[in-house]
C-alpha positions, -999 to +999 in steps of 0.1 A: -297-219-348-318-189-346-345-191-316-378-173-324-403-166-294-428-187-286-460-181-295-486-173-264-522-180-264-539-160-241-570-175-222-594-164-196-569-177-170-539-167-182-511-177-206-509-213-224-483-225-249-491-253-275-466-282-277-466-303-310-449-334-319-458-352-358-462-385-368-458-386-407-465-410-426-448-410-467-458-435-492-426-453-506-413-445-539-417-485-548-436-499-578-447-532-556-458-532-522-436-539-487-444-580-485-457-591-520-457-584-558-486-565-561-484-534-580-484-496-567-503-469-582-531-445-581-563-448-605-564-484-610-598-497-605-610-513-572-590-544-563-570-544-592-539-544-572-543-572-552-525-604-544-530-633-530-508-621-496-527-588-494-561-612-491-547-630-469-553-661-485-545-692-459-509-705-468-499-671-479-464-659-463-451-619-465-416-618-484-399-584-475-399-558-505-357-549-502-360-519-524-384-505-500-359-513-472-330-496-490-357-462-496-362-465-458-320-463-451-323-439-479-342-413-460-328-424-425-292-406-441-310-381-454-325-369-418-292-375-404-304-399-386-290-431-371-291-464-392-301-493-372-281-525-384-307-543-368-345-541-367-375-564-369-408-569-379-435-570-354-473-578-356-494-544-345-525-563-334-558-537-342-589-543-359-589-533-394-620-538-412-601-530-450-571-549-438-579-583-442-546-602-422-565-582-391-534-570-378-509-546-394-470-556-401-451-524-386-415-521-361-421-512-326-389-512-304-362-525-333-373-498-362-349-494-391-336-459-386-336-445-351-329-404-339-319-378-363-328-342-369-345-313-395-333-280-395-365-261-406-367-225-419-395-198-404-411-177-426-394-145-412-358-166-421-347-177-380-348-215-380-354-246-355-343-279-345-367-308-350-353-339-337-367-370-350-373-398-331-376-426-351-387-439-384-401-476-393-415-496-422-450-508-420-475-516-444-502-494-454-541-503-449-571-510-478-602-483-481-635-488-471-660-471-492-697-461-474-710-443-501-715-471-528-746-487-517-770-474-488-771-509-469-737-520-477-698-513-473-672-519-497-633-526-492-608-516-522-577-534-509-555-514-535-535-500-510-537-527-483-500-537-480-488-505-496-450-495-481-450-471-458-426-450-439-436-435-404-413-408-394-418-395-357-405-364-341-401-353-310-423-329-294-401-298-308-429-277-324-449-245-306-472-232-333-492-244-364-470-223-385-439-243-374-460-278-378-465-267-411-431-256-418-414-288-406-439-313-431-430-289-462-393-291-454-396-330-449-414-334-480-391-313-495-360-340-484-379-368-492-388-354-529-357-348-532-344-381-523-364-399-546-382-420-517-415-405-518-435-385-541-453-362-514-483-360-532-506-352-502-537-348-524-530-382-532-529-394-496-491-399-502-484-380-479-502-371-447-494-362-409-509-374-376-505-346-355-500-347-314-514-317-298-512-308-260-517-274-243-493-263-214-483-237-192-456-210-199-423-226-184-437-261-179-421-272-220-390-256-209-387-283-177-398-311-199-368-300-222-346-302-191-362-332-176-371-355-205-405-357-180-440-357-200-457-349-162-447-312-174-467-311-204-501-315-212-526-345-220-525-349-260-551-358-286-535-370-322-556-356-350-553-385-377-547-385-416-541-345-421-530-340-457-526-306-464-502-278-446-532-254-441-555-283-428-528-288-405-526-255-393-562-250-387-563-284-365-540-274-344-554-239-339-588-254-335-577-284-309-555-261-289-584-236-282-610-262-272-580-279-247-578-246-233-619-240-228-620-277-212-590-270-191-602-230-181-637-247-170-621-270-148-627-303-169-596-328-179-588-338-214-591-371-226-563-390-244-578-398-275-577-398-316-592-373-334-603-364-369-602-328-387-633-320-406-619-291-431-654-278-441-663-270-403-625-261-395-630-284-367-625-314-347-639-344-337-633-373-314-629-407-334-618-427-305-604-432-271-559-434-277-547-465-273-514-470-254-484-494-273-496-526-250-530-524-262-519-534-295-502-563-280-472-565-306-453-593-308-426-603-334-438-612-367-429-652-371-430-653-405-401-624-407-367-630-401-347-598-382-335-576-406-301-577-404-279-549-428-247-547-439-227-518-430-210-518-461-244-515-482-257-486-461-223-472-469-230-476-504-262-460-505-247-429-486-223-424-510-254-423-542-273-394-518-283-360-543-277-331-533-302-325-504-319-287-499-298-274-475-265-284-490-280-270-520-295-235-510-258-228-494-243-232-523-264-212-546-262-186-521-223-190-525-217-199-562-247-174-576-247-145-551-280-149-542-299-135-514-312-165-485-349-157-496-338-163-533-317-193-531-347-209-507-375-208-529-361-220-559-347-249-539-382-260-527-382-284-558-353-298-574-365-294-612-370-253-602-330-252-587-320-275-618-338-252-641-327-219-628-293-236-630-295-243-667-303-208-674-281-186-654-251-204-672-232-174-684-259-146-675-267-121-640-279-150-620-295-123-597-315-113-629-318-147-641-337-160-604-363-133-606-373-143-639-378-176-630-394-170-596-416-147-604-428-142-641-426-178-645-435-195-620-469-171-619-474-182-652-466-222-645-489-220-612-517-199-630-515-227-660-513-257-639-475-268-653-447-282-631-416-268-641-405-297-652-427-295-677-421-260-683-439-243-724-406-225-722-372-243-720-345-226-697-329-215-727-349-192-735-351-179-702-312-174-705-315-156-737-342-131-720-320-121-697-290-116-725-308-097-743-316-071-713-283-079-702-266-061-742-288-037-738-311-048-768-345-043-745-353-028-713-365-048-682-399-030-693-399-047-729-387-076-718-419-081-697-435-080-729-414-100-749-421-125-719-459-125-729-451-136-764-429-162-756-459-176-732-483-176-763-458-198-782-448-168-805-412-175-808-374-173-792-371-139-773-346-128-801-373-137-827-395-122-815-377-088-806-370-086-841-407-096-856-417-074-837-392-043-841-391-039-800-351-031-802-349-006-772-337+029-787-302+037-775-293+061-804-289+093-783-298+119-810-338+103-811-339+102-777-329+141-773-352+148-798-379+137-778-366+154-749-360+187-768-397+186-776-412+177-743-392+203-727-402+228-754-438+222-748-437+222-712-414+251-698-432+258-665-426+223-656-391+222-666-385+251-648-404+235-616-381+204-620-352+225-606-369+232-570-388+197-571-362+171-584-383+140-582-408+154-606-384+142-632-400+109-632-432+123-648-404+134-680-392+102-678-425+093-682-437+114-712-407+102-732-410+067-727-446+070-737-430+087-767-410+065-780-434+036-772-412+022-741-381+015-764-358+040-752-330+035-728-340+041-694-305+049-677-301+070-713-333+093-710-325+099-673-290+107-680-301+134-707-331+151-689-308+158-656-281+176-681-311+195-700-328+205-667-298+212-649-303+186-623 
């Protein structure tokens, strides 16, 4: 592991340091919810996915959802994380006006997967350890809605009972950037894994984020100490759903801890909320501690008691998870770290550059398909699973660049044709008549009259060798960007003695 400086904030007293640690919580992959039969899914009118158990009706008794349970163990292996044979069910005891029960069904000291760790990528390539603490089922609560009637509130229970997983890490951040970095690379794993969407627009994904401001040297003897007296008092921003919200909360939070702390005041433990359209935040209410929510085991839910052979099982139906994956495109393809990482980001991207580098440069093949397509796919609103243009003919782009039948300059506008919905690339080379000119004798002829019609600048060429490019130029221009590059250049150094 690569370590990257901390970053320093400097304040009217001196030096501070930011310390982060992230609660996130990931909507399970599950078409019912975590105790009852009720359907999942967004759009459905209000309360149209409600049963009897997420009303609460009297008599009504949670039964536990075991395909959520088996997503949990799912993403517990995929953090490398430790499995926990045994956990339970507890009652989180909390007022919540669109949760009916009035308490939430969650694990506190028995969750299902305990410590485990993410190694997450910096943008300038050095990585980090985030260890993860734990991660525990609990169900999800309803919505109220203010802004229906001016005297009134309404609850939409859709999601009230709705699976949820909450994965904790340690306090292994220092700077928005790296907050940020860790939730794409999580959702990233999770997506991958199949147990989560990560559809953060959706609220399927969304981070609770622990901020505290400290001293240079004082995280460095809560590292060695395990002792949160070294760090600062920290505020949790709730429900943060996108990675720049994130980063501007925990820009914003850190510089008003350091104002309160510079002016002599103490900061209050508390929950906070991010308003995006003031870049700002704002206190929600005081932070409760664990006893405050007075949990006790759920008595209508047995302990949840695995089989060591089943989590076995499951381990042995994991995908391919990024990491894994990026090392071996790196190995298998020859491409660079930066290459191999961003077509990893999403499975159907590394699956598609796959499908077309079968046979062809895959060094060629990746920029294609990170750059000219993906520009277009993002500008257009596509996923690349659902890509205009199949990989094929991505592959048969690049072979015909590859034979020597277009130049890297045609083929950009080949590329454009294929977008409209014109054709194959080979279709439309040949509709077209955009062959690239290899026949030497054309190409000289071209040459033989540029030259002709420009002697002082030939003769210049000699005492000012990169002014060959403006040739190259000219007799591109003049053949209409069809001759051979490597051909033309190869000719005008003979003809002007370069």
């Amino acid at each position: 592991m690569t370590e990257a400086a901390s970053k320093t904030i400097k304040g009217r007293t001196g030096d501070w340091e930011i310390v982060l640690g992230l609660e996130v919580h990931a909507q399970v992959a599950s078409k019912s919810k975590l105790f009852s039969g009720a359907a999942v899914g967004f759009g459905a009118g209000p309360n149209e996915q409600v049963s009897l158990v997420d009303a609460a009706m009297p008599g009504m008794l949670p039964v536990l959802n075991g395909f959520c349970v088996e997503q949990a163990v799912k993403t517990g292996l995929g953090l490398k994380a430790q499995i926990n044979l045994k956990s339970r069910f507890d009652r989180k005891n909390y007022f919540y006006p669109d949760l009916p029960q009035g308490y939430q069904i969650s694990q506190f000291d028995q969750p299902i997967v305990g410590e485990g760790v993410v190694v997450v990528e910096r943008d300038d390539g050095t990585t980090f350890d985030v260890r993860i603490e734990r991660l525990h089922l609990e169900q999800d609560a309803g919505k109220s809605l203010h802004d229906q009637d001016p005297n009134a509130t309404y609850v939409d229970l859709n999601r009230a009972g709705t699976a949820l997983m909450e994965i904790v890490s340690k306090p292994d951040m220092r700077t928005s950037e790296e907050a940020a970095a860790y939730v794409k690379k999580l959702r990233t794993i999770l997506v991958y894994l199949g147990t989560c969407d990560g559809d953060m627009e959706k609220g399927n994904l969304r981070a609770d984020v622990n901020v505290s401001v400290c001293r240079p040297g004082d995280y460095e003897k809560f590292r060695e100490t395990g002792s949160f007296k070294h760090l600062g008092t920290r505020c949790e921003i709730k429900n943060v759903n996108s990675y720049r919200y994130i980063q501007q909360a925990i820009e914003y939070e850190a510089r008003r801890q350091i104002e309160i702390l510079e002016d002599g005041g103490v900061i209050d433990q508390e929950t906070r909320l991010f308003d995006p359209t003031k870049g700002e935040t704002r206190s929600m209410r005081s932070k409760e501690e664990a006893h405050d929510y007075r949990y006790f085991p759920d008595p209508d839910l047995l302990p949840l008691v695995l089989d060591p052979a089943w989590v076995k099982s499951i381990e042995e139906t994991l995908p391919e998870l990024p990491d894994a994956k990026k090392q071996r495109l790196q190995s298998q393809y020859g491409l660079s770290a930066y290459d191999a990482g961003v077509l990893i980001i999403e499975s159907d991207r590394a699956d598609y550059f796959e499908a077309a580098a079968k046979g062809r440069d895959a060094k060629l093949v990746s920029n294609w398909v990170t750059n000219e397509l993906l520009s277009k796919l993002s500008s257009g609103g596509h996923e690349i699973a659902n890509s205009p243009l199949p990989s094929s003919d991505i592959a048969q782009l690049v072979e015909l660049i590859e034979n020597g039948t277009i130049s890297s300059k045609i083929a950009k506008e080949v590329f454009e044709h294929m977008w409209a919905g014109e054709g194959r690339p080979a279709e439309i080379v040949e509709k077209r008549g955009l062959v690239q000119i290899n026949d030497t004798g054309a190409i000289e002829a071209a040459i033989d009259e540029l030259i002709g019609a420009n002697p002082d600048k030939a003769a210049a060429v000699k005492d000012k060798p990169q002014a060959i490019g403006w040739f190259v130029g000219q007799v591109m221009k003049a053949t209409g960007g069809k001759a051979n590059p490597g051909t033309v250049n190869d000719l005008l150094k003979a003809k002007l003695g370069l």
